[in-house]
Jmol script that loads the backbone (N, CA, C; Angstrom):
load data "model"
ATOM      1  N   UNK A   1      -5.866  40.179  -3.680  1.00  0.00           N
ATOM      2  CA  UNK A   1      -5.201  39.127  -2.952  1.00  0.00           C
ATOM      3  C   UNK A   1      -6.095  37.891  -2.844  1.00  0.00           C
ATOM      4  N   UNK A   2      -7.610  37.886  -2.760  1.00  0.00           N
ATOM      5  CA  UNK A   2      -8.522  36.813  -2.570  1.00  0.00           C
ATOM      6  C   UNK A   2      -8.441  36.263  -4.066  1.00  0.00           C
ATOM      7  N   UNK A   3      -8.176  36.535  -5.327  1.00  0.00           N
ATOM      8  CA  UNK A   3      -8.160  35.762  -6.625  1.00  0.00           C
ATOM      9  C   UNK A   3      -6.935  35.077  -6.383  1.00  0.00           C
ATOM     10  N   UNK A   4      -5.908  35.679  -6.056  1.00  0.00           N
ATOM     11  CA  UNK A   4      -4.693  34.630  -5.503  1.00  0.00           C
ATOM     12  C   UNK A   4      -5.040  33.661  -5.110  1.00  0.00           C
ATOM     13  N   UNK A   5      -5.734  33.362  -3.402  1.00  0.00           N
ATOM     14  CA  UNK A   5      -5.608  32.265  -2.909  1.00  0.00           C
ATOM     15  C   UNK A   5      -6.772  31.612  -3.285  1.00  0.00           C
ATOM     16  N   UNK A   6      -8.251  32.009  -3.962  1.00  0.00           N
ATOM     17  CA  UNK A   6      -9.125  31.287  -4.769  1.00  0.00           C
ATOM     18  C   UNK A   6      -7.856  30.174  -5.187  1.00  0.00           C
ATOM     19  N   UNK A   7      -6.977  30.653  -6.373  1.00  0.00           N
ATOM     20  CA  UNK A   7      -6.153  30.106  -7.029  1.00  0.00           C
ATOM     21  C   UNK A   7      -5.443  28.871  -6.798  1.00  0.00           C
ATOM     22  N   UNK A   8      -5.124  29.171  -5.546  1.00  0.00           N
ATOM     23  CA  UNK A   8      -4.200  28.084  -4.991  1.00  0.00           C
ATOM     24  C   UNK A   8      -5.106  27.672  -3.946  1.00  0.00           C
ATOM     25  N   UNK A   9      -5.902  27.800  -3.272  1.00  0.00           N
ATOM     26  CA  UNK A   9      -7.556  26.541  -3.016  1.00  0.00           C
ATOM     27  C   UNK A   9      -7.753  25.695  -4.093  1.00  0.00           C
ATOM     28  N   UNK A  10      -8.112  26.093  -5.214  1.00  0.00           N
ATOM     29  CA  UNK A  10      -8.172  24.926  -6.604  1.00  0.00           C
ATOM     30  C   UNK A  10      -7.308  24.284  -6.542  1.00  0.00           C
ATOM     31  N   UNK A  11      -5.995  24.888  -6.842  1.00  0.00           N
ATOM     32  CA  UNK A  11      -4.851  24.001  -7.135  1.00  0.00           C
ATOM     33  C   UNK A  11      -4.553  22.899  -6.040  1.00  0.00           C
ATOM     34  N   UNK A  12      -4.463  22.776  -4.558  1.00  0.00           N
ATOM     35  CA  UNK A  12      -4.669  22.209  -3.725  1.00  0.00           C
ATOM     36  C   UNK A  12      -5.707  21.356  -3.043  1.00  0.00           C
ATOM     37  N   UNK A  13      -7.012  21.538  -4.073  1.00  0.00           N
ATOM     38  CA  UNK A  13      -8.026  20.666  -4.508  1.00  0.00           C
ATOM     39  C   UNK A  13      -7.635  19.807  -5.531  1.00  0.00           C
ATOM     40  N   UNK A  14      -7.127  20.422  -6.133  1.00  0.00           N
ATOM     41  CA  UNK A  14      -7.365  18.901  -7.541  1.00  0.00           C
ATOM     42  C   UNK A  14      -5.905  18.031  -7.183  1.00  0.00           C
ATOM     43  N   UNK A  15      -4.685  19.014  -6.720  1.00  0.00           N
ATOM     44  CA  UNK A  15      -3.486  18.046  -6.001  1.00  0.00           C
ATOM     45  C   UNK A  15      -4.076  16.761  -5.199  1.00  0.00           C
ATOM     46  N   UNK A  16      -4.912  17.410  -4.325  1.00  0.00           N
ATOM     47  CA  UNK A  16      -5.661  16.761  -3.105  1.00  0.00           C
ATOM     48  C   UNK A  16      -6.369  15.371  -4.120  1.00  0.00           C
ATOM     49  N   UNK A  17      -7.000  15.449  -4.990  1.00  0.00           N
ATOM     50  CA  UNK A  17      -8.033  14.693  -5.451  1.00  0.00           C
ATOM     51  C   UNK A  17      -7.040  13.480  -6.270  1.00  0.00           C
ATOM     52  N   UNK A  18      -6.060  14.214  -6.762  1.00  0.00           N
ATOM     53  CA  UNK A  18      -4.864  12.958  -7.463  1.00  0.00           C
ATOM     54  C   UNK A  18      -4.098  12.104  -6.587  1.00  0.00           C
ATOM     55  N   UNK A  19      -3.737  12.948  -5.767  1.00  0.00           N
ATOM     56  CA  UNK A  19      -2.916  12.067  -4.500  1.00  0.00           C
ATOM     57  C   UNK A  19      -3.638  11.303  -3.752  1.00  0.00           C
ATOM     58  N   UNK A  20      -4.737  11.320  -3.666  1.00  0.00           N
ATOM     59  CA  UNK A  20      -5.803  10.651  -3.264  1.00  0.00           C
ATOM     60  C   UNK A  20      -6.358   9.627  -3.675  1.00  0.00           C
ATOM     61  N   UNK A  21      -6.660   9.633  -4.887  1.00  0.00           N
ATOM     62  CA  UNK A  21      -7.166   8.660  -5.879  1.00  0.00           C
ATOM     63  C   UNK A  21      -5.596   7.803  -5.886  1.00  0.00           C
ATOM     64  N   UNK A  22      -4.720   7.654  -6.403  1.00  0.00           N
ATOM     65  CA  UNK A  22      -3.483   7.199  -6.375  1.00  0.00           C
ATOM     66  C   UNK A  22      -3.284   6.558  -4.802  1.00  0.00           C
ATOM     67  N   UNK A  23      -3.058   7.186  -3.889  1.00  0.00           N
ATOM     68  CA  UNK A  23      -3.371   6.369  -2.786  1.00  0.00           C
ATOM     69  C   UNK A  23      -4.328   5.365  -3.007  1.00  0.00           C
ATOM     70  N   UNK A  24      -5.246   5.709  -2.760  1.00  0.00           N
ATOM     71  CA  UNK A  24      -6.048   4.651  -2.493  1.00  0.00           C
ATOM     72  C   UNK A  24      -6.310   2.737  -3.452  1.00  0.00           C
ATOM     73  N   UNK A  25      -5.576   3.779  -4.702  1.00  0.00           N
ATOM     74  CA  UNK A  25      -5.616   2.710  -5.669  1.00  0.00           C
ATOM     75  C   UNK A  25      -4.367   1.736  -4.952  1.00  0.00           C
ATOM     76  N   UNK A  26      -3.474   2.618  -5.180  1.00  0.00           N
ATOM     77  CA  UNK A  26      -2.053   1.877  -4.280  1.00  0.00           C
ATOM     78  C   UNK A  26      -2.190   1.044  -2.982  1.00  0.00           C
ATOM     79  N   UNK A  27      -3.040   1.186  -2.507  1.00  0.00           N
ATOM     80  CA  UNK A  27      -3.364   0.715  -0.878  1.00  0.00           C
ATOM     81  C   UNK A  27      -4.206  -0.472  -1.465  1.00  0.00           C
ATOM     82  N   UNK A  28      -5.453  -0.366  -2.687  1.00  0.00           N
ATOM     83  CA  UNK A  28      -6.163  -1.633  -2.775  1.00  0.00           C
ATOM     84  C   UNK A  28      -5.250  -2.442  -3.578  1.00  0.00           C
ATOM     85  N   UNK A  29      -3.877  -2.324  -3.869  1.00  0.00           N
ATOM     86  CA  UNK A  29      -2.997  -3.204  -4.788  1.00  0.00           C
ATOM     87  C   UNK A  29      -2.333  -3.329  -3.195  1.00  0.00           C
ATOM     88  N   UNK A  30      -2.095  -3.060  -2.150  1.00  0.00           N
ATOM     89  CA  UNK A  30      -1.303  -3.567  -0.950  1.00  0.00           C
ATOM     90  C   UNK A  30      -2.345  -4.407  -0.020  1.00  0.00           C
ATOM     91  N   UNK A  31      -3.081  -4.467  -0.290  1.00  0.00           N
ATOM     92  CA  UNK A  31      -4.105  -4.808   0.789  1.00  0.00           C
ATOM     93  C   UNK A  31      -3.974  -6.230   1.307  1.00  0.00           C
ATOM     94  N   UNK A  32      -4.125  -7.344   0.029  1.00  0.00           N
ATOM     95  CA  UNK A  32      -3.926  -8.511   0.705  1.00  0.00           C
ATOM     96  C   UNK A  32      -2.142  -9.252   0.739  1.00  0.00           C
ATOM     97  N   UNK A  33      -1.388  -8.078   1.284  1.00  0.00           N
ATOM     98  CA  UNK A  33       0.498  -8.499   1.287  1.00  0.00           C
ATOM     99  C   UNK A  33       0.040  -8.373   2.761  1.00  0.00           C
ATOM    100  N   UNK A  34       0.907  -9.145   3.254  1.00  0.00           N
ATOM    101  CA  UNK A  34       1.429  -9.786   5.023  1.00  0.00           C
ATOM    102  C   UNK A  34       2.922  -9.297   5.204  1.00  0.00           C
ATOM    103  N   UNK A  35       3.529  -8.417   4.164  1.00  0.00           N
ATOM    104  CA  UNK A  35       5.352  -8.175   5.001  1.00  0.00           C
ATOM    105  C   UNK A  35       4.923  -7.397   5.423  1.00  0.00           C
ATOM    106  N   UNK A  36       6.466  -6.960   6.317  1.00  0.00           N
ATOM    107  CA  UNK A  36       6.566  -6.027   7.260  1.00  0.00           C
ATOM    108  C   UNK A  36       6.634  -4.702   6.425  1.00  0.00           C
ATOM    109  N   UNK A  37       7.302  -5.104   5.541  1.00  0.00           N
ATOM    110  CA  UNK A  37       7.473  -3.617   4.447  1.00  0.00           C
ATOM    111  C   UNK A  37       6.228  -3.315   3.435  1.00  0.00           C
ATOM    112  N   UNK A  38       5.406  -4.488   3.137  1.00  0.00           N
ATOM    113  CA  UNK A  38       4.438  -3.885   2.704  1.00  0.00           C
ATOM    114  C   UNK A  38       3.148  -3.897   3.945  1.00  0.00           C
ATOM    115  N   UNK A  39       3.297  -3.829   5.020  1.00  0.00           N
ATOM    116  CA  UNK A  39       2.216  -3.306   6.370  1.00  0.00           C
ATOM    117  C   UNK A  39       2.640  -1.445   6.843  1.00  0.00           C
ATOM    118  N   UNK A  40       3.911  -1.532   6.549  1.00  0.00           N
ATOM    119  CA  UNK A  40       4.373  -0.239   6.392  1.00  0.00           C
ATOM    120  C   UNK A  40       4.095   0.540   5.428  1.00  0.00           C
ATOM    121  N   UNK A  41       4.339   0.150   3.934  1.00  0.00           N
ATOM    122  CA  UNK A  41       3.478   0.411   2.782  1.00  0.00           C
ATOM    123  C   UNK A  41       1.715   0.966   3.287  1.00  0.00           C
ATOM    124  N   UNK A  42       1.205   0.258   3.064  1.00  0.00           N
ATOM    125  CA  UNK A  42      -0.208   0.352   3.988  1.00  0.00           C
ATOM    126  C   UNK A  42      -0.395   1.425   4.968  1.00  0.00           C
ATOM    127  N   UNK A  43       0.177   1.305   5.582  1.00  0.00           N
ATOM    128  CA  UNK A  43       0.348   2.909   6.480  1.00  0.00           C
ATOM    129  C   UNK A  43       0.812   4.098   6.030  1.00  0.00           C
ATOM    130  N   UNK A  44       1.843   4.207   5.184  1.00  0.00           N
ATOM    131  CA  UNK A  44       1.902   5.370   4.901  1.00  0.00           C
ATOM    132  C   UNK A  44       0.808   5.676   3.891  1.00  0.00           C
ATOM    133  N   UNK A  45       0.530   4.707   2.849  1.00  0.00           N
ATOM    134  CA  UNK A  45      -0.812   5.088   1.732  1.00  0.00           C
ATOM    135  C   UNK A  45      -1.491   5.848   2.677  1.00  0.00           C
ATOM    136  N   UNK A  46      -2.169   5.301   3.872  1.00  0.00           N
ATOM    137  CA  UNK A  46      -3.377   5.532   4.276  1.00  0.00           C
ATOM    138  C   UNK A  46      -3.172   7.012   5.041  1.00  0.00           C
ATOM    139  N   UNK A  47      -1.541   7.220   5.383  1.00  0.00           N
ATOM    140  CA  UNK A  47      -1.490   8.420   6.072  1.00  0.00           C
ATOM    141  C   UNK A  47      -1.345   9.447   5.182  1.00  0.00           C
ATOM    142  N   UNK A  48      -1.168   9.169   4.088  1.00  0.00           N
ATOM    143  CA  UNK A  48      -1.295  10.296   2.701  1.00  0.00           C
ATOM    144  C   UNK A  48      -2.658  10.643   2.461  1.00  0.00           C
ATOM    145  N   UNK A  49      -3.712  10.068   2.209  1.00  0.00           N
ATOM    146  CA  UNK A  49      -4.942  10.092   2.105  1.00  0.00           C
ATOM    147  C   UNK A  49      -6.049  10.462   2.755  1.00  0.00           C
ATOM    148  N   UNK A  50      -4.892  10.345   3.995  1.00  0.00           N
ATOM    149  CA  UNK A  50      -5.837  11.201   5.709  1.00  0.00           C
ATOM    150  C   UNK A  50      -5.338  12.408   5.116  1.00  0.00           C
ATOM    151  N   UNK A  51      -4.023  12.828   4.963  1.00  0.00           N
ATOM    152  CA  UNK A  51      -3.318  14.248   4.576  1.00  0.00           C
ATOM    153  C   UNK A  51      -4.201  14.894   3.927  1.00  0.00           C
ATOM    154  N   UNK A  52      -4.746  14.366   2.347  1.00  0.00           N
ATOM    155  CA  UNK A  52      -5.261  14.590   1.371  1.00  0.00           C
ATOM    156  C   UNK A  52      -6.683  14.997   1.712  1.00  0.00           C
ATOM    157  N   UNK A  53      -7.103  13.944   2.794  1.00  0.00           N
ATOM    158  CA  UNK A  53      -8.907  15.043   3.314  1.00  0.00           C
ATOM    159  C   UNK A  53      -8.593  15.999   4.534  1.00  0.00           C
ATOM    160  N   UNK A  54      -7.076  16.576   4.962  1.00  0.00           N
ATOM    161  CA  UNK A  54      -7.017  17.639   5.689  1.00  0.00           C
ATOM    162  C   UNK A  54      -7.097  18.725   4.681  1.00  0.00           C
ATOM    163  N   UNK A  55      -6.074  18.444   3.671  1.00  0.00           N
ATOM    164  CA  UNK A  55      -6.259  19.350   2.672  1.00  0.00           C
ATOM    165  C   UNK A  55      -7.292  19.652   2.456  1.00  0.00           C
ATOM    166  N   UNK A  56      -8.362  18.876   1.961  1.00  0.00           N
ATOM    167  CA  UNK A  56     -10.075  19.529   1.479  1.00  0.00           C
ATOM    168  C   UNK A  56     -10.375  20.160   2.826  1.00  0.00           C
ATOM    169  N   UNK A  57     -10.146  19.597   3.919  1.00  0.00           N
ATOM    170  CA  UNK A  57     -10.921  20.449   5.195  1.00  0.00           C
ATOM    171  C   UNK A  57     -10.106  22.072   4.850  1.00  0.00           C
ATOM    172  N   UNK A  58      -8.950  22.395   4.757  1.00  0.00           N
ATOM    173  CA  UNK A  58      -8.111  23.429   5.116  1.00  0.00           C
ATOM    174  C   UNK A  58      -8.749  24.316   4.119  1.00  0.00           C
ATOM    175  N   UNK A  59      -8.823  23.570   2.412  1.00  0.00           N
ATOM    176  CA  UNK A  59      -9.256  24.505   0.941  1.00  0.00           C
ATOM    177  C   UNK A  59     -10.538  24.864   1.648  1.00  0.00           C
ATOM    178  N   UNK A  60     -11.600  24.416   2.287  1.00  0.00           N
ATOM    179  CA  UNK A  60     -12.924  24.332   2.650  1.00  0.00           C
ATOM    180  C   UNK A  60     -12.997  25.462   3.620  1.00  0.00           C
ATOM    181  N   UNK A  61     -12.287  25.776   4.118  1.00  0.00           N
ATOM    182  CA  UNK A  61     -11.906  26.475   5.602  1.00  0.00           C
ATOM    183  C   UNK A  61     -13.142  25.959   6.477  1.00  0.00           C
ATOM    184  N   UNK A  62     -12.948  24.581   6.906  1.00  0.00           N
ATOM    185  CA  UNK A  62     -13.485  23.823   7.927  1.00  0.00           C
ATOM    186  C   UNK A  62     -12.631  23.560   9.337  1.00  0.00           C
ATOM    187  N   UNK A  63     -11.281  23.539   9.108  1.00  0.00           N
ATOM    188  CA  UNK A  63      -9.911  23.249  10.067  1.00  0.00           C
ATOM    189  C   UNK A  63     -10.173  25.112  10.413  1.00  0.00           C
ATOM    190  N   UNK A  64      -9.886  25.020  11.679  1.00  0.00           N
ATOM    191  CA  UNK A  64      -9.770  26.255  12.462  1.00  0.00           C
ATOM    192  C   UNK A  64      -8.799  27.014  11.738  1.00  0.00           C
ATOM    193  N   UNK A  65      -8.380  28.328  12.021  1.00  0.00           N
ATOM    194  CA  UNK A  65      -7.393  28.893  12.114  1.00  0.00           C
ATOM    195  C   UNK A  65      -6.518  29.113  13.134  1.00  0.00           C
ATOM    196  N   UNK A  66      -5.487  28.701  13.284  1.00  0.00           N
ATOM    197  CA  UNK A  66      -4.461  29.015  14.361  1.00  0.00           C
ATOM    198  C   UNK A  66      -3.326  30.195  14.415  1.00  0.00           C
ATOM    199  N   UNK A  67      -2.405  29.785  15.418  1.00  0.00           N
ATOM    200  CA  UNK A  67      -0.869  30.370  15.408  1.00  0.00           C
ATOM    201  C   UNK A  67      -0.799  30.987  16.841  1.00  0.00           C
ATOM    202  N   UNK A  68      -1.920  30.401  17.763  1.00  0.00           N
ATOM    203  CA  UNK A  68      -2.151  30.608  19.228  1.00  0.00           C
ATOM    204  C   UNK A  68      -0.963  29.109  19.555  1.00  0.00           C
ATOM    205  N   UNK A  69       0.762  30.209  19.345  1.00  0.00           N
ATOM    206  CA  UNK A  69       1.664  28.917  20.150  1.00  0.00           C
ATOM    207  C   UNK A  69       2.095  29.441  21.464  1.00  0.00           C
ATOM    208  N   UNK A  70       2.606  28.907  22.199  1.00  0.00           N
ATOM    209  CA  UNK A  70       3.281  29.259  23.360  1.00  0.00           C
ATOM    210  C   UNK A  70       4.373  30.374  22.909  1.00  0.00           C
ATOM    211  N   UNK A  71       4.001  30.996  24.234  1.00  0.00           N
ATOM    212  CA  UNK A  71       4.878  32.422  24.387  1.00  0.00           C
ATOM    213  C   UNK A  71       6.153  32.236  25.121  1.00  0.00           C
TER     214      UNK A  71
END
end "model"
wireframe off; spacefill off
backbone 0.3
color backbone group
Protein backbone atom coordinates (compact mmCIF):
# COMPACT_ATOMS: atom_id res chain seq x y z
CA UNK A 1 0.00 0.00 0.00
CA UNK A 2 3.07 2.54 0.78
CA UNK A 3 4.36 2.08 -3.19
CA UNK A 4 0.82 3.27 -3.95
CA UNK A 5 0.83 6.45 -2.21
CA UNK A 6 4.85 6.98 -2.81
CA UNK A 7 3.06 7.07 -6.29
CA UNK A 8 0.62 9.53 -6.00
CA UNK A 9 3.06 11.91 -3.57
CA UNK A 10 5.11 12.21 -6.97
CA UNK A 11 2.32 12.64 -9.02
CA UNK A 12 0.97 15.49 -6.80
CA UNK A 13 4.47 16.91 -6.73
CA UNK A 14 5.14 17.45 -10.20
CA UNK A 15 1.04 18.49 -10.65
CA UNK A 16 2.03 20.87 -7.80
CA UNK A 17 5.25 22.16 -9.63
CA UNK A 18 3.22 22.84 -13.17
CA UNK A 19 0.35 24.56 -11.68
CA UNK A 20 2.64 26.53 -10.02
CA UNK A 21 5.03 27.58 -12.44
CA UNK A 22 1.93 28.49 -14.78
CA UNK A 23 0.51 30.51 -12.04
CA UNK A 24 2.99 32.42 -11.38
CA UNK A 25 3.93 33.09 -14.94
CA UNK A 26 0.18 34.09 -15.40
CA UNK A 27 0.17 36.46 -12.40
CA UNK A 28 3.63 38.20 -13.78
CA UNK A 29 1.59 38.73 -17.26
CA UNK A 30 -1.41 40.28 -14.75
CA UNK A 31 0.59 42.26 -12.63
CA UNK A 32 0.72 45.67 -14.06
CA UNK A 33 -3.58 45.53 -15.25
CA UNK A 34 -5.78 47.97 -12.86
CA UNK A 35 -9.50 46.17 -13.81
CA UNK A 36 -11.63 44.86 -11.58
CA UNK A 37 -11.56 41.56 -13.49
CA UNK A 38 -8.07 41.43 -13.92
CA UNK A 39 -7.47 42.33 -9.73
CA UNK A 40 -9.67 39.31 -9.46
CA UNK A 41 -7.52 37.51 -11.98
CA UNK A 42 -4.58 38.26 -9.56
CA UNK A 43 -6.22 36.71 -6.75
CA UNK A 44 -7.22 33.74 -7.83
CA UNK A 45 -3.48 33.10 -9.60
CA UNK A 46 -2.12 33.77 -6.29
CA UNK A 47 -4.75 31.55 -4.46
CA UNK A 48 -3.77 28.61 -6.76
CA UNK A 49 -0.17 28.87 -5.95
CA UNK A 50 -0.79 29.16 -2.14
CA UNK A 51 -2.89 25.73 -3.00
CA UNK A 52 0.10 24.43 -4.88
CA UNK A 53 2.68 24.96 -1.67
CA UNK A 54 -0.14 23.22 0.55
CA UNK A 55 0.19 20.52 -1.72
CA UNK A 56 4.15 20.22 -1.23
CA UNK A 57 3.45 20.72 2.60
CA UNK A 58 0.68 17.70 2.51
CA UNK A 59 3.26 15.32 -0.25
CA UNK A 60 6.00 16.35 2.55
CA UNK A 61 3.78 15.31 5.44
CA UNK A 62 4.54 18.72 7.10
CA UNK A 63 0.46 19.73 7.36
CA UNK A 64 -0.79 17.75 10.41
CA UNK A 65 -3.03 14.99 10.14
CA UNK A 66 -6.60 15.44 10.98
CA UNK A 67 -10.40 14.27 10.99
CA UNK A 68 -10.70 15.48 14.83
CA UNK A 69 -14.45 17.10 13.57
CA UNK A 70 -17.19 17.78 15.82
CA UNK A 71 -19.27 15.06 17.20
Amino acid sequence: MEGLAGIEKVIALIGGVVVFVFAIIGLRGEWHKNGLDDNVTKVLLGLMALGCVLVWLAAFGVLPRGGGGVA
